[in-house]
N, C-alpha and C positions, 0 to 999 in steps of 0.2 A: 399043218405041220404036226405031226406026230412025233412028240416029247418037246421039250425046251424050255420049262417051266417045272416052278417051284424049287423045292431044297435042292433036292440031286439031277433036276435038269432032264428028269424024264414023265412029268405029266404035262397034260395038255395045256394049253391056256383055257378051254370050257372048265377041265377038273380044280384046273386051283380059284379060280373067279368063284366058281360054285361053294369051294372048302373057305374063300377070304368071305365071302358074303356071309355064308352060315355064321363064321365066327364072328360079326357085324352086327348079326341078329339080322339082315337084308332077307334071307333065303325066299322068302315068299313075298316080297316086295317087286326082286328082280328074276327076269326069266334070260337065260343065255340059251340061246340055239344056234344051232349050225348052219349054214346054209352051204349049198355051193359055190364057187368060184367068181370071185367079183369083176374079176375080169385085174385086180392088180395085183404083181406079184412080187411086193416085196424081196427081198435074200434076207432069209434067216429071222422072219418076221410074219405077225399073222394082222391080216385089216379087219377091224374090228368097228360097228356100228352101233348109236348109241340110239334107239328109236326114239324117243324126245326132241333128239339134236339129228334127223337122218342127211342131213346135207353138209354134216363133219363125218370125213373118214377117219380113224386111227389107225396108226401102226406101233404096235407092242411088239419092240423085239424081243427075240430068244433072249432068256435068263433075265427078263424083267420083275424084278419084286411083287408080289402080291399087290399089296397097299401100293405101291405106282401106277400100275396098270388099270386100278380100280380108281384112283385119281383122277387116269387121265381120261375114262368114262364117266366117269359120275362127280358130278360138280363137288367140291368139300361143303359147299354150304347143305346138299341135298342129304349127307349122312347123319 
């Protein structure tokens, strides 16, 4: 999905995970990459995979908060 994320609703979900991590101190801990098409197609939502945990999918809807989005990847105890 191209835009849906962050303040005004037009960066990615790779861009803001990468700007919430940095501001975390995580930036070189976590690596976000793209892949292509998981075969699930949410409306209005990106599937998102946690290599740790790869047999949970997630879906982060459009206009999910930073810090939730990163919640629902990465355990609270891991931060």
């Amino acid at each position: 999905m191209k835009g849906g994320y962050g303040a005004k609703g037009r960066d990615t979900l790779r861009t803001m995970l990468r700007e919430t991590l940095r501001e975390h101190g995580r930036r070189r801990d976590c690596k976000i990459i793209e892949t292509r098409c998981m075969g699930i197609c949410p409306r209005k939502a990106v599937t998102a995979v946690n290599a740790e945990r790869p047999d949970t999918l997630f879906t982060i809807p459009k206009g999910t908060s930073p810090n939730e989005a990163l919640s629902r990847l990465i355990d609270s105890s891991e931060r």
